[in-house]
N, C-alpha and C positions, 0 to 999 in steps of 0.2 A: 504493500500500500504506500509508505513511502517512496519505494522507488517509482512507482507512478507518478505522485504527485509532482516530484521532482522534475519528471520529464515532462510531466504536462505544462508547468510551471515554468518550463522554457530552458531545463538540460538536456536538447535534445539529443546530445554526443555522450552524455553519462552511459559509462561501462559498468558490468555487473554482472556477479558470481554467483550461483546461490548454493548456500552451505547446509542447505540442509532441506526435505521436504516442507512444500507450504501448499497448504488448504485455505482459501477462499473463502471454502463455506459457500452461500448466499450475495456475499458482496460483491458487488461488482466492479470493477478493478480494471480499467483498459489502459497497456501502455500508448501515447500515441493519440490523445483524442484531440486536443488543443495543435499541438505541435507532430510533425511526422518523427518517428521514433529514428536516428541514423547511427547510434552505436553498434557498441559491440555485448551482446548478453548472451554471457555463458549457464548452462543450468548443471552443466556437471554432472548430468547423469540424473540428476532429482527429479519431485513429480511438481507440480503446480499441480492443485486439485481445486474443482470447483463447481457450485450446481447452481447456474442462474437459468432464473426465466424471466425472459425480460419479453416488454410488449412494445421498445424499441427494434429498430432494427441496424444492421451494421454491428455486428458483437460479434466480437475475439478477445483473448488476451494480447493480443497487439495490434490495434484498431489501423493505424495509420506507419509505415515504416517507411525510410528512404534513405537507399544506399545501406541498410542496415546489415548488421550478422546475428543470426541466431544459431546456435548450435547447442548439441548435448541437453538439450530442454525435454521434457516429458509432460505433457498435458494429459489428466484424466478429469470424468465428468461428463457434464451435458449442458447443452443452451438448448431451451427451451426459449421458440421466440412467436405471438401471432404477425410478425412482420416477416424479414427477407435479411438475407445477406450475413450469413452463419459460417463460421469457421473455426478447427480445433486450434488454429493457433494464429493465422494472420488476415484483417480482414480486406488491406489492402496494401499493394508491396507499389514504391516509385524508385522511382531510378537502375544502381543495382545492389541488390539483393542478395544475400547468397543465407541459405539452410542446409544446416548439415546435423547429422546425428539426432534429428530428433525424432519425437514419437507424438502422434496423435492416438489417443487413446478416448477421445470425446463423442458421444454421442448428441446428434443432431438434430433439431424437428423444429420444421416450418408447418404454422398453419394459417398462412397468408394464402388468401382463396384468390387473389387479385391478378399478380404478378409470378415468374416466377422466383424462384428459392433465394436463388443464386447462392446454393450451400456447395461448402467445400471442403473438404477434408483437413484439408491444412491452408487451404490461401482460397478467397471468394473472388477478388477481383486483383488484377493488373494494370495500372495506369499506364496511357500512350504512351509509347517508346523506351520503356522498360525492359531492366534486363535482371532476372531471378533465375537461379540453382537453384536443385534440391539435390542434396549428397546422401546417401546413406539415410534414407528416412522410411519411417512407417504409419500405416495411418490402419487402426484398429476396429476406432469404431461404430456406430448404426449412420447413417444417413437415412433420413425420414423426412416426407414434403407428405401431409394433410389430405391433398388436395389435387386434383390432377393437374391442374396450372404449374403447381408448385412441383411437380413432379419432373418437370421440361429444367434441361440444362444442366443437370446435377451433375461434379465432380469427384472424382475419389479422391485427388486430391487435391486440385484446384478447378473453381468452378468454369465452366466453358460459356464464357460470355464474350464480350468484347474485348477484346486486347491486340488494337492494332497497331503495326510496327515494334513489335514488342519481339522478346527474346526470352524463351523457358525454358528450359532444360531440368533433365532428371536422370540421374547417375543412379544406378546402385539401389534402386530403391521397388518398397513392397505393400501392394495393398490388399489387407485379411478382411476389409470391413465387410459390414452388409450396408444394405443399402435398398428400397423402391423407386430407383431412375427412371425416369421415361425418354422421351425423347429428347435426343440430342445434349446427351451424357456422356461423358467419356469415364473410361476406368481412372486415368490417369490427367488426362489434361485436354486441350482443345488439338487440334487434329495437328496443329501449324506446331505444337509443340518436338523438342525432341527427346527420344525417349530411350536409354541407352540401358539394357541390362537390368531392368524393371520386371517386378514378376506378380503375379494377382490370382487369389483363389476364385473369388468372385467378380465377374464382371459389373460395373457400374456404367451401364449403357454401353456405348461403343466399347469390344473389347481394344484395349493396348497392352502393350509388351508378350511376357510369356504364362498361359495360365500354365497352373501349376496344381496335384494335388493335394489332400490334406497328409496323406501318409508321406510323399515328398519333404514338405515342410515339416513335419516334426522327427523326420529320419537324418537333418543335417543337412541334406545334398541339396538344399537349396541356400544354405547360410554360407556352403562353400563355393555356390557359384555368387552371390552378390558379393565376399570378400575379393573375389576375381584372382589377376595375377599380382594384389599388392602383396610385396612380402616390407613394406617398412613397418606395416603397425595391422594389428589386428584392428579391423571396425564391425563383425561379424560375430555371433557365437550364440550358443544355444544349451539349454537342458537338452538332450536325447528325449523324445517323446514330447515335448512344446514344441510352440511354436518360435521361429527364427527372432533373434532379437540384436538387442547393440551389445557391443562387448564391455564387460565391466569387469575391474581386478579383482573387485569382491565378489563375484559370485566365482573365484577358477576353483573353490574348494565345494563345490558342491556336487554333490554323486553328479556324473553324466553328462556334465558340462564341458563341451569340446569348445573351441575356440584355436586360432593359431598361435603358433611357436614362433616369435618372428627372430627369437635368436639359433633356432634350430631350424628356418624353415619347414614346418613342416604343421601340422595338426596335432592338436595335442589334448589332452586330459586326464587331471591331477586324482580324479576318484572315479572310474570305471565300477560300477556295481551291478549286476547283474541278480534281480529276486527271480526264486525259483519260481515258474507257472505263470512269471508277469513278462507276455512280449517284450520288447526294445525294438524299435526300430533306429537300426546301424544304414545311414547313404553316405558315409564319406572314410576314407581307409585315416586312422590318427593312431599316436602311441599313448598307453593310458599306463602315467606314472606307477597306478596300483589298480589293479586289476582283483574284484572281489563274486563268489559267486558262492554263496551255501547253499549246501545241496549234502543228503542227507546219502551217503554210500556204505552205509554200513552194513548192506546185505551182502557186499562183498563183488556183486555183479552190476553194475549197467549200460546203460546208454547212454552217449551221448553225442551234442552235436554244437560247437561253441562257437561266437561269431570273432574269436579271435584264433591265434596260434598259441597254443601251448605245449614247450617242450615234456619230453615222457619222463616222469618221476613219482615213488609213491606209485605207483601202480602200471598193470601192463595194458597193453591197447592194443585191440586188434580190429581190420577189416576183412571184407571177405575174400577170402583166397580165389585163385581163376581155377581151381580146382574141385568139384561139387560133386557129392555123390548120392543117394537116393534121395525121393520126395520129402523124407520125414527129419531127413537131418542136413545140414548146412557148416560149410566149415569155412572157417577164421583163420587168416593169417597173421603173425604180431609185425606190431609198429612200434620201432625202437628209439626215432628221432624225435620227432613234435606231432601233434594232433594239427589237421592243416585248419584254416576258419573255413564254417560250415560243410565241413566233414563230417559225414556221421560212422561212429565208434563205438565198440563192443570195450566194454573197462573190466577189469577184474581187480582186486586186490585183497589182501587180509587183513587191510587196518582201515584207518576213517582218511583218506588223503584229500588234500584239496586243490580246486580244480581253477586256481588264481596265484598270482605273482605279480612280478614288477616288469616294468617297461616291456609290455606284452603291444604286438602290435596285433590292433583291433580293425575290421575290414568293414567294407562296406558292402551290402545282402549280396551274395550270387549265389542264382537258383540253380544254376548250372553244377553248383559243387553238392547242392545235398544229396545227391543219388549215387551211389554208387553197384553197378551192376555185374552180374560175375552171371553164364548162365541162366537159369529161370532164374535167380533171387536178384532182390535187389535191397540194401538195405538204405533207407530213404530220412536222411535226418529232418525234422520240425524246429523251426523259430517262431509258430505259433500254435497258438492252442488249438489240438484239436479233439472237437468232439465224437461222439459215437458214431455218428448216424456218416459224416466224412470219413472215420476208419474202416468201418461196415463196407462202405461203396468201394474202399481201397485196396478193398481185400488185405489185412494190415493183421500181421504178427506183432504182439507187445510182449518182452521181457516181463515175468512173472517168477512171484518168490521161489518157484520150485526150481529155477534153473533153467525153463524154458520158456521158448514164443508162445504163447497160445494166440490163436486166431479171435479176432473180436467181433463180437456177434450180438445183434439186437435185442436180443433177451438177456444183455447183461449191461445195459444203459452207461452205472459205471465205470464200465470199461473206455475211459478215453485217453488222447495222447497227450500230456502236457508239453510245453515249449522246450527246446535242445534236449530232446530226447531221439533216439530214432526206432525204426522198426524195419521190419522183414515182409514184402510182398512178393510173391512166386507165381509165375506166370504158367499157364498151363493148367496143369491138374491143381484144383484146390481141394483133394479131400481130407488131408492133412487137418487135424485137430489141433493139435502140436506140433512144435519140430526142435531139435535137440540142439544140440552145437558142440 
């Protein structure tokens, strides 16, 4: 609120950090309403948090900017407005402009029946001959227009209005929002825009850049295409299983947090953990500092199938030999070096071993390695759960306490396959109960 005032007040070059998360609340707070905002405001990574409903219109947390830099800012919340012209973070950019590393996380709603929205994810409008970046940005969340009027021109992240002789550009950047666009919407910006290496779950009218699916994004493999080929500084990084986000040094210690190594080149993460029966999805190859996975082997026998490489210790490993002899039995050969990622493997051992270590290198899915075929068998490893009725159809042998495959079969519901496990299907004659090994 200060720092508002200040710039309204006529510091329009006042620079500014913010040390810590700030909540709004209800107040409304625009930098830039008197005077166009032209510093430099860093947010460090923090949230602005805020939930206005205003029955003006033109509302942002930064109404008027010119020549300005935003970066590292994180907005969440919602404008609620029955006017027009809504935005999670800017609501009008002059001169040049540059955003980098922020996030829009603001939900949106026009219910102006008149006009349209002119809503935008992070920027509403562009003044003539204007020149605005966006680096490294996200824009999260709802856009909502009322009213079918309001419906027309909606932007994912900046709204597609006027802006002529003007210059936009967007680097690196990703939009998850939702949104009810109608016509003459763009995903990303007005057509004249340009649009470099952008990617979007859902379209907000016109689609731009590349979509993308929801298992994509929270497997990595899209945090490593927007980090691109920069190797000076990480801007990119992710929880495993979320979605893609900006990279921050406090989150490197949390289980399954990949991000780059820019002194090792390469992909990295500090806590690999892996819960038994709970999927992961793995899209990008990194080295995980420590490597963790409990799993309960104390029957001395199992399967398994793991998305990294582990060398063989604590217990013996074997695959199927090219060697095979009747329907009812199936033979293993041992594997003395490493377990490959998403190999599936027969384990044995006499003690409780575990199946994690240090700078283990972790891969990204390939379907092509779970299979492996000798003859009629085939033993088939899982990185997801599955159930009955998919074993059933599989024709699927499961490791069972007595030492053998038993066949799974719909009268014993039970019987299903959890994740990095593998099993045994034979082609040909099924009338095999069991089979031995």
């Amino acid at each position: 609120q200060t720092f508002c005032n200040r710039v309204n007040g006529g510091e329009v070059t006042l620079n500014a950090e913010m040390t810590d998360n700030v909540d709004l609340g209800t107040d409304i707070m625009m930098v830039g309403i008197n005077n166009d905002y032209s510093g430099t405001f860093d947010g460090r990574g923090y949230t602005l948090s805020f939930n206005w409903t205003d029955t003006s219109n033109r509302t942002a947390p930064f109404k008027y900017v010119n020549g300005a830099t935003i970066k590292n800012l994180r907005t969440q919340g919602k404008i609620a407005s029955n006017n027009f012209a809504l935005s999670g973070l800017i609501y009008c950019a002059y001169g040049s402009t540059t955003i980098s590393g922020c996030v829009s996380d603001v939900d949106l709603t026009c219910n102006n029946p008149y006009v349209e929205s002119q809503l935008g994810g992070m920027l509403s409008s562009i003044y003539y001959g204007s020149d605005v970046t966006f680096t490294d940005c996200i824009v999260k969340g709802n856009i909502t227009a009322t009213t079918n009027k309001g419906k027309k021109g909606i932007g994912g992240f900046v709204y597609n209005g006027w802006a002529l002789n003007t210059t936009l550009i967007l680097n690196n950047c990703l939009y998850i929002g939702t949104n009810n666009a109608g016509d003459e919407s763009c995903t990303f910006a007005s057509a004249d825009a340009t649009i470099n290496n952008c990617y979007y779950l859902n379209t907000c009218g016109e689609a731009q850049g590349t979509q993308v699916t929801e298992a994509q994004l929270k497997s990595g493999e899209i945090t490593k295409r927007l980090q691109g080929d920069r190797t000076n500084a990480c801007y990119w990084a992710q929880q495993l299983g979320e979605m893609p986000d900006l990279y921050s040094e406090a989150d490197k210690m949390k289980p399954n947090y990949v991000y780059y190594d820019t002194a090792n080149y390469r992909w990295a993460c500090e806590n690999f953990v892996l819960t038994d029966g709970k999927p992961l999805p793995v899209g990008l190859n990194f080295t995980a500092a420590t490597a963790t996975y409990e799993r309960d082997l104390s029957a001395g026998k199992a399967t398994v199938c793991l998305p990294y490489e582990l060398p063989v210790r604590g217990f013996k490993a074997y695959t199927l030999s090219t060697v095979q002899g009747t329907p009812s039995t199936v033979r293993f050969k041992r594997v003395t070096d490493k377990l490959e990622a998403y190999k599936p493997y027969l384990l044995t051992t006499d003690g409780a071993p575990r199946l994690d270590g240090e700078n283990l290198q972790v891969k990204a899915f390939n379907a092509a390695a779970l299979t492996t075929t000798t003859g009629d068998y085939s033993l088939v490893g899982t990185t997801e759960n599955m159930d009955n009725t998919t074993a059933v159809a599989a024709n699927a042998y499961i490791l069972q306490g007595d030492g053998k495959f038993h066949k799974v079969t719909a009268d014993n519901p039970t019987a299903t396959i959890p994740s990095y496990r593998a099993y045994i299907t034979r082609n040909g004659s099924q009338g095999a109960k069991q089979i031995s090994f």
